[in-house]
C-alpha atoms as a printed R data frame, in Angstrom:
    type eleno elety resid chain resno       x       y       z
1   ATOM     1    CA   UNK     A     1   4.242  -4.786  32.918
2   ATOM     2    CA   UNK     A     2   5.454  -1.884  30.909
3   ATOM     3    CA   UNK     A     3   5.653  -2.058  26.920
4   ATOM     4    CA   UNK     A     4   9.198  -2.030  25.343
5   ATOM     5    CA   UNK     A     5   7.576  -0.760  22.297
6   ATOM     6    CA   UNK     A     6   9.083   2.204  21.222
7   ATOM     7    CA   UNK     A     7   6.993   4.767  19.430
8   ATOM     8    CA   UNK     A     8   7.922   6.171  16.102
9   ATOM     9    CA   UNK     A     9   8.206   9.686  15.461
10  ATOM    10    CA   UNK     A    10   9.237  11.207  12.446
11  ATOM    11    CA   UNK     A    11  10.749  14.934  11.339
12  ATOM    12    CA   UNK     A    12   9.978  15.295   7.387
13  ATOM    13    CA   UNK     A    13  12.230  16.767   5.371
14  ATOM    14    CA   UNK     A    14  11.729  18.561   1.665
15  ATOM    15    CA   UNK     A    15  14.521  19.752  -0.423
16  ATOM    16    CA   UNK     A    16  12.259  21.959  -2.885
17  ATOM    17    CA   UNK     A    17  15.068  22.637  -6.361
18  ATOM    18    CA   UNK     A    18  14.278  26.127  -7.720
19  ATOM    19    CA   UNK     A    19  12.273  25.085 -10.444
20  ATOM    20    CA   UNK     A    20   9.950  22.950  -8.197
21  ATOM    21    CA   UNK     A    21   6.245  24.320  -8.570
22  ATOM    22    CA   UNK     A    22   5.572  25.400  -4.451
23  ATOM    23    CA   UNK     A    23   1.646  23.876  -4.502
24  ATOM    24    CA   UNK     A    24   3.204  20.722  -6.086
25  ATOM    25    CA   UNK     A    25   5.880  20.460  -3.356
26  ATOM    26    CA   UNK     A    26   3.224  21.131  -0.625
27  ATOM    27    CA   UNK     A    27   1.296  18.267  -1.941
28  ATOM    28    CA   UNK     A    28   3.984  15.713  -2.142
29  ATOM    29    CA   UNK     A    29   5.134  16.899   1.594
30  ATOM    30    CA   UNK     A    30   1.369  16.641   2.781
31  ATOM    31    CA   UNK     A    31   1.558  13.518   0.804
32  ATOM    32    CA   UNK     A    32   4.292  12.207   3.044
33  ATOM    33    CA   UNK     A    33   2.655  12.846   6.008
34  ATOM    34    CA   UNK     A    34  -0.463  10.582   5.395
35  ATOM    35    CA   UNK     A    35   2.097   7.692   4.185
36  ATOM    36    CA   UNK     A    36   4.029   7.792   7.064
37  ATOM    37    CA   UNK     A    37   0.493   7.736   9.166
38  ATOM    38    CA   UNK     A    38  -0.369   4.450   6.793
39  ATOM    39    CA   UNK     A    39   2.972   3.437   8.010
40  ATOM    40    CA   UNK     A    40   2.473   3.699  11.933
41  ATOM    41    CA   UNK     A    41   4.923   6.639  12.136
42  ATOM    42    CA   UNK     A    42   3.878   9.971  14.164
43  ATOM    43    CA   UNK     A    43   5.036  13.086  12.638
44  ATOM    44    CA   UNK     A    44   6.404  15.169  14.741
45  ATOM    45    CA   UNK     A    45   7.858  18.233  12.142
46  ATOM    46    CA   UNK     A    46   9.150  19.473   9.183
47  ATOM    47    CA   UNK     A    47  11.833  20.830   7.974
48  ATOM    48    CA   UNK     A    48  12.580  22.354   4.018
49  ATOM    49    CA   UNK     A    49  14.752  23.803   2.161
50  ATOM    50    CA   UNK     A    50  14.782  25.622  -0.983
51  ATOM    51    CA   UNK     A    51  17.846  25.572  -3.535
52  ATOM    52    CA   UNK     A    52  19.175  25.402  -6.905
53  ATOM    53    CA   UNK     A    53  20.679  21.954  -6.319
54  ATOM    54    CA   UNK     A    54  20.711  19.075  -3.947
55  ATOM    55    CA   UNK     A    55  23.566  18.690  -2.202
56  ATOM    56    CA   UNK     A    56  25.313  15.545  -3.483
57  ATOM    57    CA   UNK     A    57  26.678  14.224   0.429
58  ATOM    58    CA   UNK     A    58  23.702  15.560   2.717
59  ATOM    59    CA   UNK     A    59  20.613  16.760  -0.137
60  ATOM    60    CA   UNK     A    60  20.237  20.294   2.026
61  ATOM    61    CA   UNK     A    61  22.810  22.388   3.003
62  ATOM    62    CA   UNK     A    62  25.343  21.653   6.348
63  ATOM    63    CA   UNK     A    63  23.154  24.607   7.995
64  ATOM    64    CA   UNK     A    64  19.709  23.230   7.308
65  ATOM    65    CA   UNK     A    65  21.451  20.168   7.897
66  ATOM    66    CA   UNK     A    66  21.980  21.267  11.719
67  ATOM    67    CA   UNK     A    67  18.476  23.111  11.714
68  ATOM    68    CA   UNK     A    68  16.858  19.429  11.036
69  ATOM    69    CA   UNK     A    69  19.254  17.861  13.652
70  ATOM    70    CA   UNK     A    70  18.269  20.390  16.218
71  ATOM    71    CA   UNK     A    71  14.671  20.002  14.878
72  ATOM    72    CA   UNK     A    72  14.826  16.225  15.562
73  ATOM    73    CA   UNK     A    73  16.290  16.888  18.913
74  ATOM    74    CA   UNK     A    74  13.421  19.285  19.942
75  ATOM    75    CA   UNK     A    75  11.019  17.139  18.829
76  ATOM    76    CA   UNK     A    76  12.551  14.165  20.479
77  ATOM    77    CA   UNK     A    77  12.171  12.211  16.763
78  ATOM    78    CA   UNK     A    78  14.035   9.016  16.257
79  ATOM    79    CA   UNK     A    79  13.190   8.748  12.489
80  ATOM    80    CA   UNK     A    80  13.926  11.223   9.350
81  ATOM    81    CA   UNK     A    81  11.688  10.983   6.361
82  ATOM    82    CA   UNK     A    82  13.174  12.934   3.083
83  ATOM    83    CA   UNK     A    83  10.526  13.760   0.639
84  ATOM    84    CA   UNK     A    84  13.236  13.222  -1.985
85  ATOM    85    CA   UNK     A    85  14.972  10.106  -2.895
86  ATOM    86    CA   UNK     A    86  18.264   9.596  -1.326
87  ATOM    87    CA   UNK     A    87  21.285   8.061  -3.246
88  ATOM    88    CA   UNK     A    88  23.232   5.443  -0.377
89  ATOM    89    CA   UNK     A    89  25.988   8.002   0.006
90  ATOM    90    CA   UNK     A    90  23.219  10.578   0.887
91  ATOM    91    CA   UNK     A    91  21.759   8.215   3.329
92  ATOM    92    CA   UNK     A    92  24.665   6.678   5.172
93  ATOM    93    CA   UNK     A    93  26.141  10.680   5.831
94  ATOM    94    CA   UNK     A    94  22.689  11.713   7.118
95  ATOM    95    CA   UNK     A    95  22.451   8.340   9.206
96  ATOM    96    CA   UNK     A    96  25.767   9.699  10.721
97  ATOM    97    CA   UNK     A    97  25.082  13.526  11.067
98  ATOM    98    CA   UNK     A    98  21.649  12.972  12.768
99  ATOM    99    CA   UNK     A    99  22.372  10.229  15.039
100 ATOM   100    CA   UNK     A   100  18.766   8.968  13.914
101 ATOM   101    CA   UNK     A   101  17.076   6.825  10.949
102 ATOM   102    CA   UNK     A   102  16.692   8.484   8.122
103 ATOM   103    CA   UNK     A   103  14.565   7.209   5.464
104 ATOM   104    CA   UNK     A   104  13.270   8.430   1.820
105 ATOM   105    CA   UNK     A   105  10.137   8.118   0.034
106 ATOM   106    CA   UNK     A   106  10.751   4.648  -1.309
107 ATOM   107    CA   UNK     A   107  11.536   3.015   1.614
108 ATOM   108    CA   UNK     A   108   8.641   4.231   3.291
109 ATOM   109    CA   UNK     A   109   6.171   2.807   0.269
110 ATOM   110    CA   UNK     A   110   8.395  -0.322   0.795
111 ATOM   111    CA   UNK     A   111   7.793  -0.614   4.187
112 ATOM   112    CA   UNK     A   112   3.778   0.196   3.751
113 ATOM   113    CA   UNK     A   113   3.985  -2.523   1.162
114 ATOM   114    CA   UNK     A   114   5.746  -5.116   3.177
115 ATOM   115    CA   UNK     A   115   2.733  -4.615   5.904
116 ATOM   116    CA   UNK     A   116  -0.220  -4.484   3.472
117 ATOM   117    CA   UNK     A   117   0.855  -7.527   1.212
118 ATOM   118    CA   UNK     A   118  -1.548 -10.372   2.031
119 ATOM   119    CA   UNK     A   119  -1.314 -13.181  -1.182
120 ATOM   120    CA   UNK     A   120   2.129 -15.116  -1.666
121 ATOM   121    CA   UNK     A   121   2.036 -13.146  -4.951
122 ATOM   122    CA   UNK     A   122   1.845  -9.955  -3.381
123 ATOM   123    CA   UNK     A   123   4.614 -11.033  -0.860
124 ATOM   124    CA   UNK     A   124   6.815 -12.566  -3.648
125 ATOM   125    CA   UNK     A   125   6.337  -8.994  -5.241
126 ATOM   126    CA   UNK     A   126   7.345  -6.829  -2.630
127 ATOM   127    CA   UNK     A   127  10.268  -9.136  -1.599
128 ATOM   128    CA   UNK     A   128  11.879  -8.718  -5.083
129 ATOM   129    CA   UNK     A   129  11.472  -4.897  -4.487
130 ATOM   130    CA   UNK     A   130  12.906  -4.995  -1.126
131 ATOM   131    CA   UNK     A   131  16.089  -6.757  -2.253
132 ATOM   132    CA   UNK     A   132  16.067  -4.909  -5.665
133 ATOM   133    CA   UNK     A   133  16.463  -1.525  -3.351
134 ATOM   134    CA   UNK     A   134  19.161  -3.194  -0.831
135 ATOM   135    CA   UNK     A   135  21.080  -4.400  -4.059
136 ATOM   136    CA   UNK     A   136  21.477  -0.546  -4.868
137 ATOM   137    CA   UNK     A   137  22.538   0.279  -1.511
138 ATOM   138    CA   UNK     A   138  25.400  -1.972  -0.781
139 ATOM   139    CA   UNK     A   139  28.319  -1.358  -3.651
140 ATOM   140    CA   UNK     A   140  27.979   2.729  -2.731
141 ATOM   141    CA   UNK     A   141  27.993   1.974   1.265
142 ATOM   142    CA   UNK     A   142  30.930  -0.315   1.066
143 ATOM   143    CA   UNK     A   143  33.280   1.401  -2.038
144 ATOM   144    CA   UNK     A   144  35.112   3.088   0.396
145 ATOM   145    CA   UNK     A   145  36.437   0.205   1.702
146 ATOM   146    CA   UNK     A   146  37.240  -1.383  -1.672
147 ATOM   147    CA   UNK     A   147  39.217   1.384  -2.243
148 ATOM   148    CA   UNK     A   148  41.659   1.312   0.361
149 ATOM   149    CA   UNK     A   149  43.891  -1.755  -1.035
150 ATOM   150    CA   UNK     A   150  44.869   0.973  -3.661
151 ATOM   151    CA   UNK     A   151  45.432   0.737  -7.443
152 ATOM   152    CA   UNK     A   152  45.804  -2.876  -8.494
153 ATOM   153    CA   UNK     A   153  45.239  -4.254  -5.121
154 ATOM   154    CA   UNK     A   154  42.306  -5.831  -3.778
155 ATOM   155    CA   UNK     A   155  40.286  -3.636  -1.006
156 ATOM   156    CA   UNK     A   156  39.382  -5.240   2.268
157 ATOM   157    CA   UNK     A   157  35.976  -4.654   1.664
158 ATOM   158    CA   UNK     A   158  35.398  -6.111  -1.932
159 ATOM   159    CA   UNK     A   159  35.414  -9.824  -1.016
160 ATOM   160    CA   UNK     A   160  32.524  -8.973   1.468
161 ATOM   161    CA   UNK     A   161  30.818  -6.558  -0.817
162 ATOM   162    CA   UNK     A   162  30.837 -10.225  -3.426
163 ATOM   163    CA   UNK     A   163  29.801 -12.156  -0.628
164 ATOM   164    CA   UNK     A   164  26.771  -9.818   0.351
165 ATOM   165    CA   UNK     A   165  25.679  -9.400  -3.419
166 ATOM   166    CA   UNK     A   166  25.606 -12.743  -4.218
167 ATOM   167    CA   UNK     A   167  22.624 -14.513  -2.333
168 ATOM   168    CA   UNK     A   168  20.803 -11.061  -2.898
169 ATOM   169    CA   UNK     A   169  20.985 -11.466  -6.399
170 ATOM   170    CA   UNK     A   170  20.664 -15.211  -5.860
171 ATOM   171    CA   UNK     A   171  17.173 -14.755  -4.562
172 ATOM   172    CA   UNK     A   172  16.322 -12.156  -7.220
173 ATOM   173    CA   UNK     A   173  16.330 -14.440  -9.777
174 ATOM   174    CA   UNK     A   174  14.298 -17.324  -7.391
175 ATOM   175    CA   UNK     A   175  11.750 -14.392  -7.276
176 ATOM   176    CA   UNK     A   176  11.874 -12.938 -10.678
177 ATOM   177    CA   UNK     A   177  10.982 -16.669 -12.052
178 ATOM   178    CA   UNK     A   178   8.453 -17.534  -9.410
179 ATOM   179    CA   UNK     A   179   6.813 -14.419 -10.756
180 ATOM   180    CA   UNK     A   180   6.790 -15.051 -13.994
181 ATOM   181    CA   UNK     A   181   5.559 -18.318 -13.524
182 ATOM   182    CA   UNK     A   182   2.391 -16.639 -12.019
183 ATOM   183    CA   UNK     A   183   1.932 -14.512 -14.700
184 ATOM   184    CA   UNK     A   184   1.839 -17.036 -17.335
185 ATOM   185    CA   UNK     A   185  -0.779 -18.963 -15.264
186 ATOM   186    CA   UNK     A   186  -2.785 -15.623 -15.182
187 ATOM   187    CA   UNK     A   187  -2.585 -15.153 -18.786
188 ATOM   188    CA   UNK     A   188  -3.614 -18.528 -19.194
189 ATOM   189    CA   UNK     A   189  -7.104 -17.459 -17.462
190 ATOM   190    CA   UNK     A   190  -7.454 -14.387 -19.068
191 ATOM   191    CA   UNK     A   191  -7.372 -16.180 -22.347
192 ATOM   192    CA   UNK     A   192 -10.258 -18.331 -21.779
193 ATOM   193    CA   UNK     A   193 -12.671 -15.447 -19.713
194 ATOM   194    CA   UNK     A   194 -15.922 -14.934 -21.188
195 ATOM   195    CA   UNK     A   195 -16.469 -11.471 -20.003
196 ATOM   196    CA   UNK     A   196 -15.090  -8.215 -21.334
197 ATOM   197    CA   UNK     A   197 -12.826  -6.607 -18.152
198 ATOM   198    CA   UNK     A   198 -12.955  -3.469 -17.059
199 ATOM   199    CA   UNK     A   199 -10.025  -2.313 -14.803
200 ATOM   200    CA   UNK     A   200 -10.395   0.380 -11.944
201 ATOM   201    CA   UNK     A   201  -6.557   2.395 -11.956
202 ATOM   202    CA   UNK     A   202  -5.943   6.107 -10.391
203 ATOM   203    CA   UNK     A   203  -4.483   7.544  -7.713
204 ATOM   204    CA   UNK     A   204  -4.206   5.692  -4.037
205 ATOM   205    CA   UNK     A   205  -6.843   6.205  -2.071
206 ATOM   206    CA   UNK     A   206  -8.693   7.605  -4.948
207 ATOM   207    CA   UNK     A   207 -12.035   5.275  -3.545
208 ATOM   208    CA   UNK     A   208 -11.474   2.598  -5.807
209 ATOM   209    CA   UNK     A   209 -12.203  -0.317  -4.211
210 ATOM   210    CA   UNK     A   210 -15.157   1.073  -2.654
211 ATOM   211    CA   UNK     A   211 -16.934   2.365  -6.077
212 ATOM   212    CA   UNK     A   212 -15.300  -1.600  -6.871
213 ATOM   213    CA   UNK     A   213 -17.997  -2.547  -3.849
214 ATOM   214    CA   UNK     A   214 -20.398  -0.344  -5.005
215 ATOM   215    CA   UNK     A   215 -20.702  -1.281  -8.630
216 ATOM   216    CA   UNK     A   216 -20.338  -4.928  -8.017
217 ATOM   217    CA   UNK     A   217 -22.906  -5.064  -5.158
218 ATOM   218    CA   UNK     A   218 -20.329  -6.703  -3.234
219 ATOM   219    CA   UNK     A   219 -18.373  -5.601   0.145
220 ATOM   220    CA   UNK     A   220 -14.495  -5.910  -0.134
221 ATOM   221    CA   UNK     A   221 -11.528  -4.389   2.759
222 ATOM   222    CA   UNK     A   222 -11.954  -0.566   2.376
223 ATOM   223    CA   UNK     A   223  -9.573   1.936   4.492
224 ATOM   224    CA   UNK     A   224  -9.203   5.560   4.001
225 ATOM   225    CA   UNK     A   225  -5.583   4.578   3.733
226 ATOM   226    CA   UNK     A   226  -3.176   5.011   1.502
227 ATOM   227    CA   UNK     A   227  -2.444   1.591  -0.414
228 ATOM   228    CA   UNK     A   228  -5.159  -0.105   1.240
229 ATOM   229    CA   UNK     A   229  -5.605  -2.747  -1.860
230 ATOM   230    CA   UNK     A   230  -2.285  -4.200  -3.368
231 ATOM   231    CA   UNK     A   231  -3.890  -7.250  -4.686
232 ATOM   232    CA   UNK     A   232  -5.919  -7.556  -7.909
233 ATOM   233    CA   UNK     A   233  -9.998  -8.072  -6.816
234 ATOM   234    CA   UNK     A   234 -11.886  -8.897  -9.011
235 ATOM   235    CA   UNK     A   235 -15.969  -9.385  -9.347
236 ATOM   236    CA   UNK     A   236 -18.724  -8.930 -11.593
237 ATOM   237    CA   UNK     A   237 -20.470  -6.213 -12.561
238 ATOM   238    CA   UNK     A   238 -24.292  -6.252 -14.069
239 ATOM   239    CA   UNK     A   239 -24.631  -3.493 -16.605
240 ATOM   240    CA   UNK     A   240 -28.343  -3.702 -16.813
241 ATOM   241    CA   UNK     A   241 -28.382  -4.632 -20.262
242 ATOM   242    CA   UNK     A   242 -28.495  -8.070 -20.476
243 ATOM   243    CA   UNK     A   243 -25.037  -7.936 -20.098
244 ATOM   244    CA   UNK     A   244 -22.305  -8.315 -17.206
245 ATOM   245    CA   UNK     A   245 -18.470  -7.344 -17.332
246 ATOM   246    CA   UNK     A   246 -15.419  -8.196 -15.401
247 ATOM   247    CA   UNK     A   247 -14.281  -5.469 -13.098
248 ATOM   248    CA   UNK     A   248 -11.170  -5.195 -11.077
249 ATOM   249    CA   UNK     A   249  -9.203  -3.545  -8.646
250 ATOM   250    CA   UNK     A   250  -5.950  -3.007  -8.202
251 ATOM   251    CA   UNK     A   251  -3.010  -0.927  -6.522
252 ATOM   252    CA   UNK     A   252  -3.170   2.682  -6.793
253 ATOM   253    CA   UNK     A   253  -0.298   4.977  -7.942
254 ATOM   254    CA   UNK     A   254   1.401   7.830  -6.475
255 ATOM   255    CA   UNK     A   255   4.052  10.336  -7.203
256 ATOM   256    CA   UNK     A   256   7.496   8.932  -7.802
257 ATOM   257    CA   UNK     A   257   6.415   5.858  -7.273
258 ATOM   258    CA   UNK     A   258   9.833   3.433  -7.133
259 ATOM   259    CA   UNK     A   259  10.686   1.706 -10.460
260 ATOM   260    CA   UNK     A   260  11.562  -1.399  -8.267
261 ATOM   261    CA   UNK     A   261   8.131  -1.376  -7.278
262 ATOM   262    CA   UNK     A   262   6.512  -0.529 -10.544
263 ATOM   263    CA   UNK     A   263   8.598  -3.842 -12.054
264 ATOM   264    CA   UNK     A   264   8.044  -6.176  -9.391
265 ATOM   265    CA   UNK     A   265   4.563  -5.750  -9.284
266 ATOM   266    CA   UNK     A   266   3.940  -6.009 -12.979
267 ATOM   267    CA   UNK     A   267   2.021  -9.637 -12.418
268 ATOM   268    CA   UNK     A   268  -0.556  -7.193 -10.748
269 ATOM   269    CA   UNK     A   269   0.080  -4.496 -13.212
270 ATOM   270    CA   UNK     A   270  -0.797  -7.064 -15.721
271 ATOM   271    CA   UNK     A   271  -4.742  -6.511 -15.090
272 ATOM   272    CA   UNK     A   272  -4.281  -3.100 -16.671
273 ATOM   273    CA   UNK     A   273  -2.684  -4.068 -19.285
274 ATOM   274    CA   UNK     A   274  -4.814  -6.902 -20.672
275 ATOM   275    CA   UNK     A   275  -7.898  -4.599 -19.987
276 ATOM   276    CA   UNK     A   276 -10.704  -3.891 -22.457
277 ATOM   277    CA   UNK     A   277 -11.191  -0.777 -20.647
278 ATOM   278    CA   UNK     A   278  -9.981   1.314 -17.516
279 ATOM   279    CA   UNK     A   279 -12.063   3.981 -15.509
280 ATOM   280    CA   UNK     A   280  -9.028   6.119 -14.621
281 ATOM   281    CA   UNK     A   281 -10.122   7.373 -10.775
282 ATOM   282    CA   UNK     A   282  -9.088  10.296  -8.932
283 ATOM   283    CA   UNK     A   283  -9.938  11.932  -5.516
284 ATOM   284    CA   UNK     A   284 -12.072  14.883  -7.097
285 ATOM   285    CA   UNK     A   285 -11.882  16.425  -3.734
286 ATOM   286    CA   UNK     A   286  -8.192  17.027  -3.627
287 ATOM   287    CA   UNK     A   287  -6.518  20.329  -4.291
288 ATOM   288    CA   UNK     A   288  -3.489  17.648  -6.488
289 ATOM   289    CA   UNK     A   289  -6.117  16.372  -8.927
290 ATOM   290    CA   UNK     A   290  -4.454  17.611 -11.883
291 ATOM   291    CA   UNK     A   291  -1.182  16.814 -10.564
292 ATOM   292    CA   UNK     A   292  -2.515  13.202  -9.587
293 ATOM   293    CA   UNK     A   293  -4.313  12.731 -13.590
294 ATOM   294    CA   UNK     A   294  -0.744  13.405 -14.703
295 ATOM   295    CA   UNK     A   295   1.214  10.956 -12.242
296 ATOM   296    CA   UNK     A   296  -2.143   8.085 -13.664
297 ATOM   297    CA   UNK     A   297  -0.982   8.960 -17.341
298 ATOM   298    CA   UNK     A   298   2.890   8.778 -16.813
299 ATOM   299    CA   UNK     A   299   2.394   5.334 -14.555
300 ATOM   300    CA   UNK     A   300   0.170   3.958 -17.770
301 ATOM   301    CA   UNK     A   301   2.793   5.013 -19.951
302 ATOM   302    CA   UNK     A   302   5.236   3.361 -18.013
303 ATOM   303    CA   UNK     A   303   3.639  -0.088 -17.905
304 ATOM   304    CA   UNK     A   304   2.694   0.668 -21.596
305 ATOM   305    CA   UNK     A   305  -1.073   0.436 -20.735
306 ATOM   306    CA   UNK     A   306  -1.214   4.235 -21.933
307 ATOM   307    CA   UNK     A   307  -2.973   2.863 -25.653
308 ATOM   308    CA   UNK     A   308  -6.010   1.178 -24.054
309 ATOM   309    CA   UNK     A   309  -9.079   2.718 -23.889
310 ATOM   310    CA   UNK     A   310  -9.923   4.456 -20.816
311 ATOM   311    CA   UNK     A   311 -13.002   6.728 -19.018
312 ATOM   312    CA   UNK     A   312 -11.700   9.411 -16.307
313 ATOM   313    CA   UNK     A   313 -13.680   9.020 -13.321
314 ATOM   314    CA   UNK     A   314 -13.927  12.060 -10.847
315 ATOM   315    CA   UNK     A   315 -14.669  10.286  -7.532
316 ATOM   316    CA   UNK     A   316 -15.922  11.751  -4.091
317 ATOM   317    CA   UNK     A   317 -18.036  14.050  -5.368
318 ATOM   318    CA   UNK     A   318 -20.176  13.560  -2.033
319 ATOM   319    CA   UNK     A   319 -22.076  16.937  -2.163
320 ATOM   320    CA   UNK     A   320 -23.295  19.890  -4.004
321 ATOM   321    CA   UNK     A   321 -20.185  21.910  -2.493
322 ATOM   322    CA   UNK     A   322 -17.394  19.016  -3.756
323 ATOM   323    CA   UNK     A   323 -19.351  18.787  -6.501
324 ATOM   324    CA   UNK     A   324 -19.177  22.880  -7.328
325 ATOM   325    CA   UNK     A   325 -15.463  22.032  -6.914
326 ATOM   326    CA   UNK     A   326 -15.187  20.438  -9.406
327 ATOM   327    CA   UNK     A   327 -16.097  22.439 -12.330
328 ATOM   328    CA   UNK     A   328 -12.925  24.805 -12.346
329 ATOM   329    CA   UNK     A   329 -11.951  20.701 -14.275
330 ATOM   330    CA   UNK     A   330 -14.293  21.052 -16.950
331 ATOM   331    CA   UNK     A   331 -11.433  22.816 -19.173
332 ATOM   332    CA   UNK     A   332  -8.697  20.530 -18.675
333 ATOM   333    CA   UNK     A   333 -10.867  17.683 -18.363
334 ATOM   334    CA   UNK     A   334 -14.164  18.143 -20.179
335 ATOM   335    CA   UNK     A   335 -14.591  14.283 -20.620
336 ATOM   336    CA   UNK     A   336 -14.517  13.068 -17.229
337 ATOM   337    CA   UNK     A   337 -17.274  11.551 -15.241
338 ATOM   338    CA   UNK     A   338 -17.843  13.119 -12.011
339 ATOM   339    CA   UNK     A   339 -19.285  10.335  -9.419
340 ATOM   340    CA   UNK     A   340 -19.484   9.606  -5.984
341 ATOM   341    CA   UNK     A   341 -19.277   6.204  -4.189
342 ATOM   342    CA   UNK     A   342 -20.712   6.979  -1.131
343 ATOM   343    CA   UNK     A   343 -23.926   8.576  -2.218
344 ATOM   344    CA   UNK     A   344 -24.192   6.884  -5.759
345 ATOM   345    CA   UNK     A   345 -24.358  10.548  -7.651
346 ATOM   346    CA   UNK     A   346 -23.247   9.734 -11.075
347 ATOM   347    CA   UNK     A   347 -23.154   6.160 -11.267
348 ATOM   348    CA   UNK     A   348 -26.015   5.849 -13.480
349 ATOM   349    CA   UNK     A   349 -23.783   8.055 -16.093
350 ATOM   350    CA   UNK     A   350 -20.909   5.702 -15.582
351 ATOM   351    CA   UNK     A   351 -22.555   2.507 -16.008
352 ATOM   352    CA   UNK     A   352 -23.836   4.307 -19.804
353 ATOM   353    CA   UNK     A   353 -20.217   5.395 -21.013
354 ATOM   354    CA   UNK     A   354 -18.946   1.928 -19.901
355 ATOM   355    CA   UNK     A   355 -21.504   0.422 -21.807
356 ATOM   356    CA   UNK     A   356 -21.466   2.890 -24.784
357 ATOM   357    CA   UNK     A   357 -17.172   2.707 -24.601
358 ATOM   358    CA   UNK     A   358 -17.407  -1.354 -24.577
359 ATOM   359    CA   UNK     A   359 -19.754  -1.124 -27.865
360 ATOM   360    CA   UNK     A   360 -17.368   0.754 -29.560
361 ATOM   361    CA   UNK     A   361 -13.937  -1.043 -28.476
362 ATOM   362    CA   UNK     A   362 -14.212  -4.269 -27.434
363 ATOM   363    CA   UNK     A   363 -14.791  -6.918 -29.819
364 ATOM   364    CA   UNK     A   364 -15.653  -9.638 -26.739
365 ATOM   365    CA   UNK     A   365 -18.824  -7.239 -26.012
366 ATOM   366    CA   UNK     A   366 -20.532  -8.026 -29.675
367 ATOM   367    CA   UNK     A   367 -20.491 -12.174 -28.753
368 ATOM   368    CA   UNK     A   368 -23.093 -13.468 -26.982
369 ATOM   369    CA   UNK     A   369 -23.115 -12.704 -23.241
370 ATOM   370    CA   UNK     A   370 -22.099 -15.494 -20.684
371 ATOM   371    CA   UNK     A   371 -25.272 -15.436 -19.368
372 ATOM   372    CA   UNK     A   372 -27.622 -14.603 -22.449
373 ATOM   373    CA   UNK     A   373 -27.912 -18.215 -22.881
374 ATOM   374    CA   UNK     A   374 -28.344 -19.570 -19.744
């Protein structure tokens, strides 16, 4: 019996505007690649384009336009993944001159997020992202068609446009509330913890939830993955003081990662932002560090979680040679702890600025310990 499964092979595609650094773009296209591996997708090629602006119908140019169409014929590629974000105008014209799928970014991270999400709170999540991203699809595929009853009149397509809105936005709202009821349950817990927290943020597949494992003494799911965690873990974490802290993990962040997603998850986001302390972690090894510290810092921002204090944490400095790499940081960087999870180099350090950061900014840490009295 032969499988009807039909493998998924993707062309990417870059439109790099003029003022675009080239390393940066590189990244974010190499970037693609490993999410549509996380994805199940094959890639197959790539195709970019330099210009001053995106084209507002097709992003590149009607010749690179035919070079990607003849690129996905060559490579016998039934999918299209754009680098950049694609408005539904962009999308639907593509869909059309291709004769393939083309998808963006977002939808990709959707998609990864759909298969990762294990809890009913991680599902409700990326549900209300999902529909929050078809919402903004529909009115731009379908105004055409309103628009052909002419001035005053009412198009053949608006009553169905209504019709298609309305149990979208119908479940929205069952979502949004559902959500919110989980978050008030969560800040109900927080409330009464005895510990001080410390959160574990950075870049996907930065090794969080393994230094999580490591400093916990506990084993949790780790996959060399991008987005391998989306829900919050959480365990404790013995200081060797006398004293033991909260520590959690929780999904990473990446370039342009999609507002929807940013404000859907915000119940998960929420362990960041009622942290004591984070331990901001990046790979160390990768050529992007800078360029991933920034994305951390504009994604803290953004959930306003960029006032609390927080230790930079240079993971995956496995050997003398990554860890030689790592010095060219020391200027832009000087504060940041360079560590590795796998061999335990630099640990000992962390463990010391937690303890020294929690003395000096968390009022929780000068009570009596949970277990001091026991």
């Amino acid at each position: 019996m032969h499988s009807t499964t039909t493998e998924e092979r993707a062309v990417l595609a870059q439109l790099i505007v003029s003022r675009r650094d080239l390393d940066e773009a590189a990244d974010s296209l190499a970037e693609l690649a490993r999410l549509a591996d996380t994805a199940g997708i094959t890639v197959v090629g790539q195709v970019t384009q330099r210009r001053q602006f995106p084209d507002g119908g097709t992003m590149f140019g009607a010749g690179k336009v035919e070079d990607l169409r003849l690129a996905v014929e060559a490579a016998e590629a039934n999918i299209v993944l754009f680098d950049n974000d694609l408005n539904a105008i962009q999308a639907h014209l593509l869909n059309h001159e291709l004769g393939v799928r083309v998808m963006d970014r977002t939808e990709v991270i959707l998609q990864i997020f759909a298969r990762r999400a294990r809890s009913a709170e991680a599902q409700a999540q990326v549900e209300l992202a999902q529909m929050e991203f078809l919402l903004s699809r529909i009115p731009k595929l379908e105004e055409q068609q309103r628009f052909k009853g002419g001035i005053g009149m009412r198009g053949p397509g608006e009553g169905r446009l209504r019709l298609r809105n309305v149990p979208i936005r119908r479940r929205i709202v069952a979502l949004k509330k559902r959500l919110e009821g989980l978050r008030a349950k969560a800040e109900q817990v927080r409330q009464k913890r005895p510990w001080p927290v410390v959160s574990l943020v950075g870049y996907t597949n930065a090794g969080k939830s393994t230094l999580l494992n490591v400093l916990s003494g506990t084993e949790e799911y780790v996959d060399d993955r991008l987005f391998a965690t989306l829900d919050t873990k959480t365990k404790l974490m013995w200081l060797g003081t006398g004293r033991e802290v909260l520590l959690t993990d929780t999904v990473g962040f990446i370039r342009n990662l999609p507002h929807t997603l940013v404000a859907s998850f915000r119940s998960t986001l929420d362990t960041a932002i009622n942290a004591d302390l984070l331990l901001v972690t990046v790979d160390a090894s990768s050529p992007g560090v800078l360029d991933h510290l920034e994305v951390c810092r504009r994604t803290l921002k953004e959930i306003g979680a960029h006032k609390i204090p927080a230790l930079i944490v240079l993971n995956k400095c496995d050997d003398a040679a990554a860890r030689e790499a790592t010095a060219h940081l020391a200027e832009d960087v000087p504060q940041a702890i360079p560590v590795s999870a796998k061999t335990g180099y630099g640990l000992d350090t962390l463990k010391l600025a937690i303890v020294e950061e929690l003395k000096r900014c968390c009022t929780l840490w000068q009570l009596p310990s949970a277990t001091s009295e026991i």
